[in-house]
C-alpha positions in Angstrom: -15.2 45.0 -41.1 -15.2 42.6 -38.1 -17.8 43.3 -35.5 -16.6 45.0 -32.3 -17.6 43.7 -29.0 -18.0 46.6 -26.4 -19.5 44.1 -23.6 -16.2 42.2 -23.4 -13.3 44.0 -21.3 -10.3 44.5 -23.5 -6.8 44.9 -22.4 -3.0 45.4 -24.1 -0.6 42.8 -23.1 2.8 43.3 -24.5 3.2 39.3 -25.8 2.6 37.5 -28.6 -0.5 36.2 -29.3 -1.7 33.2 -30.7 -4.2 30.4 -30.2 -3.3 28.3 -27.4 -0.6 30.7 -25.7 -0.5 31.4 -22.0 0.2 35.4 -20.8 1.5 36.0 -17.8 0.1 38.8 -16.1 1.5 41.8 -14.2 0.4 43.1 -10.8 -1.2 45.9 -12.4 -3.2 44.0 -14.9 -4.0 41.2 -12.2 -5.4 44.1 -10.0 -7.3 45.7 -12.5 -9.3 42.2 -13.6 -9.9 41.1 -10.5 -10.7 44.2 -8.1 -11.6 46.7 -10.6 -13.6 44.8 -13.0 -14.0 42.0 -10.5 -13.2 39.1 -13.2 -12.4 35.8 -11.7 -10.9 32.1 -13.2 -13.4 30.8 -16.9 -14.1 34.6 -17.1 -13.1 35.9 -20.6 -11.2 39.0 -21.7 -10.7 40.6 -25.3 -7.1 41.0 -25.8 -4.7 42.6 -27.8 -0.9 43.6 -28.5 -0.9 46.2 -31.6 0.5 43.6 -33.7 -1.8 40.2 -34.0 -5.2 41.2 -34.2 -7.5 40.8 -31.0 -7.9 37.5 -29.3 -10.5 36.2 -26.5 -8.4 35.0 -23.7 -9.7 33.1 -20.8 -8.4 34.2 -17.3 -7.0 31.5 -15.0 -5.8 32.0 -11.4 -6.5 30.7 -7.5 -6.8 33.8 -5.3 -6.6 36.2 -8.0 -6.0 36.5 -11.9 -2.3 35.9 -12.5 -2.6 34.5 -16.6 -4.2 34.5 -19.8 -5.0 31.6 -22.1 -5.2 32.2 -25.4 -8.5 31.1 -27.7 -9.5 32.1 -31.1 -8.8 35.6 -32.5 -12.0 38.0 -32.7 -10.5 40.8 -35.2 -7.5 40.7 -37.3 -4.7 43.3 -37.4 -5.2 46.9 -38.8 -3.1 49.9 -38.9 -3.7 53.4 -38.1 -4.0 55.9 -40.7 0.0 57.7 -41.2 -1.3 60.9 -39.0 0.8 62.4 -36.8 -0.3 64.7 -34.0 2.9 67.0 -33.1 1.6 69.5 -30.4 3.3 71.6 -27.4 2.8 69.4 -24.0 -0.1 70.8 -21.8 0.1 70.4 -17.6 -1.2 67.7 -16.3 -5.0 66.8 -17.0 -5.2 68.4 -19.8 -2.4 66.8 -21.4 -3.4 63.3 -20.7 -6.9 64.6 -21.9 -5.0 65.6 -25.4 -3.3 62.5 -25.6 -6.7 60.1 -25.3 -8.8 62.2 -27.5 -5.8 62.2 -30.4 -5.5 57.9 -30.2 -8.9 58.1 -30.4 -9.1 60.2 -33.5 -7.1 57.8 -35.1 -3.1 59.2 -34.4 0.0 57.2 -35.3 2.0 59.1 -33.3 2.2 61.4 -31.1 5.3 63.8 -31.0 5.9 66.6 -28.6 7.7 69.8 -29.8 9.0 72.1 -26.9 7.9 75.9 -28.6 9.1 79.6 -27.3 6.1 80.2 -25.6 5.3 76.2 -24.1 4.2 75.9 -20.5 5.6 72.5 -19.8 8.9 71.3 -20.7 9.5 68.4 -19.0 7.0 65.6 -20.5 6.5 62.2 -18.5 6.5 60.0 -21.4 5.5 56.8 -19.6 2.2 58.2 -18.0 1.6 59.7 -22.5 1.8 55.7 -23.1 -0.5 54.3 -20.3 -3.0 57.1 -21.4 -2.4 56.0 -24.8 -2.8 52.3 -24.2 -5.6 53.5 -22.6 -7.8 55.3 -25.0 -7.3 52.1 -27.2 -8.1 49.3 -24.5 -11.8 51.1 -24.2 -12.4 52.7 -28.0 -11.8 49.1 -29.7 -8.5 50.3 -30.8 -5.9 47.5 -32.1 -2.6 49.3 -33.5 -1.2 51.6 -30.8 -0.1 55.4 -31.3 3.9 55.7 -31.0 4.7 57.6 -28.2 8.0 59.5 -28.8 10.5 61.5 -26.4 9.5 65.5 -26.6 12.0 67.3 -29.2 12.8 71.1 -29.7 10.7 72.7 -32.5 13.4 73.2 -34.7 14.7 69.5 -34.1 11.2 68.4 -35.4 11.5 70.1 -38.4 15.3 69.1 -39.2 14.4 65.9 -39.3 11.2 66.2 -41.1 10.0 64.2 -44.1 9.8 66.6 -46.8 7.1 64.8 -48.6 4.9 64.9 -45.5 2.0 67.1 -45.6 2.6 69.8 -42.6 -1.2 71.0 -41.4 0.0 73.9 -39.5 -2.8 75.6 -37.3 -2.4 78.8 -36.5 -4.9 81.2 -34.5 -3.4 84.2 -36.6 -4.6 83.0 -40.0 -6.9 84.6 -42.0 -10.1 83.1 -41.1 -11.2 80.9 -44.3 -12.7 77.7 -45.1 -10.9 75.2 -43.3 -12.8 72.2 -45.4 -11.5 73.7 -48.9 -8.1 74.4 -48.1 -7.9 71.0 -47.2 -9.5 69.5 -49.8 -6.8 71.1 -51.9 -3.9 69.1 -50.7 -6.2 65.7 -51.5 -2.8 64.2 -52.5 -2.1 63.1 -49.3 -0.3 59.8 -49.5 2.9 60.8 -48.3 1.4 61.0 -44.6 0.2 64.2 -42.5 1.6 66.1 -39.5 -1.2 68.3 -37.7 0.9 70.8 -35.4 -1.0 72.5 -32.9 0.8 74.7 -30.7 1.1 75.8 -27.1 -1.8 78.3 -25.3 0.6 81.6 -26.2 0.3 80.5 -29.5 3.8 80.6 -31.9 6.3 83.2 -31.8 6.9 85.1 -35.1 10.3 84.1 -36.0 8.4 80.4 -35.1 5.6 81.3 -37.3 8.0 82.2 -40.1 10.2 78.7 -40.1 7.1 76.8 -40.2 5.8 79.2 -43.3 9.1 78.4 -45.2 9.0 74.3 -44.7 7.4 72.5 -48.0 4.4 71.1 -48.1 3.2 73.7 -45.4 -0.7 74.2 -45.1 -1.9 77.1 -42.6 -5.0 76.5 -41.4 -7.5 78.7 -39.8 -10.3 76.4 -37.2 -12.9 79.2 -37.2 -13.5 82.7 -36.1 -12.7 81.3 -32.0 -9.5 81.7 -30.1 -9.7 77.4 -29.1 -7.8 76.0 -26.4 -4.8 73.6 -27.3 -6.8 70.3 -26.5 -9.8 71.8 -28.2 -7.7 72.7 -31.0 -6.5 69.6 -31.3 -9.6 67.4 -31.3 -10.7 69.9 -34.2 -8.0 69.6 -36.2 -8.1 66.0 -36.1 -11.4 65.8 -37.1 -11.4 67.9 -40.2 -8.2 66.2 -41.4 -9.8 62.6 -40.8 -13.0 64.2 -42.6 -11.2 65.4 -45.6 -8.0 63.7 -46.0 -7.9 60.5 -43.3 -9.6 57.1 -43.4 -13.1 58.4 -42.4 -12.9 59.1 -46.0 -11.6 55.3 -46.5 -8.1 56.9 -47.9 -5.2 54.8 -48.2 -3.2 57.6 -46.1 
């Protein structure tokens, strides 16, 4: 495994990289190099684009950072572990809270479901990204999470993979060993959904569609009542632990 380098600022440019390729910068990124992280002309960033690997880049400019030349690459390309985290949006904070812990954890995707009892349901998908592209920029992260348009909860499951394993936690579950029942479904290679829904929890009819979907796993996280983002950062733990590539599994 290549060596990370957590001295080095990183940022996501959406080009391709390769040695001896010039990126031009946005305003955005110009501002952020050279009055947030005060980074002038010879200076070097880490770079990346979810696709090539990460590259050292060498910032050039007059008054202020404006491109990127491209060097040598530092890391090669990886991909994320085929985890999707499918939850009912949160307001605000708490949301882009939800979003940066689950691209931390490791999430492919990230796929809001609109529920009977969901407090938000309008879902500003560009600020999901920008948290998302985020998370990675300052974790050492090189694939980046797929950030897609919020769906009903019954849309989501119509267009379902069947042969996806569905890790649905509910708070009305029979308090059990979450670690066991996982490790029962260690045939995994079909890819997981984790759903964790909104702060009212599911509705029954809700509760009963999800029972009936195959490859269904209801899972208890402990004798607590958690909130959604705490939920969430749980259940993406004990699925990375059991099933996900903290395990090194192929999932």
């Amino acid at each position: 495994m290549a060596e990370f380098n957590f001295r080095s600022p990183r940022l996501f440019v959406d080009a391709a990289l390769a040695a001896g390729r010039t990126v031009e910068l946005d305003r955005n990124q110009s501002n952020y190099l050279g009055n947030v992280l005060r980074r002038a002309a010879g200076e070097t960033v880490l770079v990346f684009n979810g696709r090539d690997g990460e590259w050292q880049a060498v910032i050039a400019g007059r008054k202020r950072p404006d491109s990127l030349s491209i060097q040598g690459r530092t890391r090669p390309q990886d991909r994320l572990p085929d985890l999707a985290y499918v939850f009912a949006p949160l307001k605000h904070a708490r949301l882009d809270y939800m979003v940066q812990k689950a691209v931390e954890m490791g999430a492919s995707s990230l796929q809001p479901v609109l529920t009977r009892f969901t407090q938000v349901n309008r879902v500003n998908s560009e600020r999901m990204r920008a948290n998302a592209i985020e998370a990675a920029e300052q974790c050492g992260i090189l694939s980046l999470a797929a950030v897609a348009a919020p769906v009903t909860l019954d849309h989501y499951l119509e267009q379902r993979e069947a042969r996806r394993l569905l890790v649905f936690c509910d708070e009305a579950a029979a308090t059990a060993d979450p670690w066991q029942a996982l490790r029962s479904e260690r045939a995994a290679s079909g890819g997981i959904d984790i759903l964790i829904g909104p702060e009212g929890g599911f509705s029954e009819e809700e509760r009963g569609i999800l029972l009936r979907q195959p490859r269904t796993l209801r899972l208890s996280l402990g004798p607590r009542v958690l909130r959604a983002d705490t939920a969430g950062v749980a259940a993406l733990a004990l699925v990375q632990a059991v099933l996900g590539d903290w395990t090194g599994s192929d999932l």
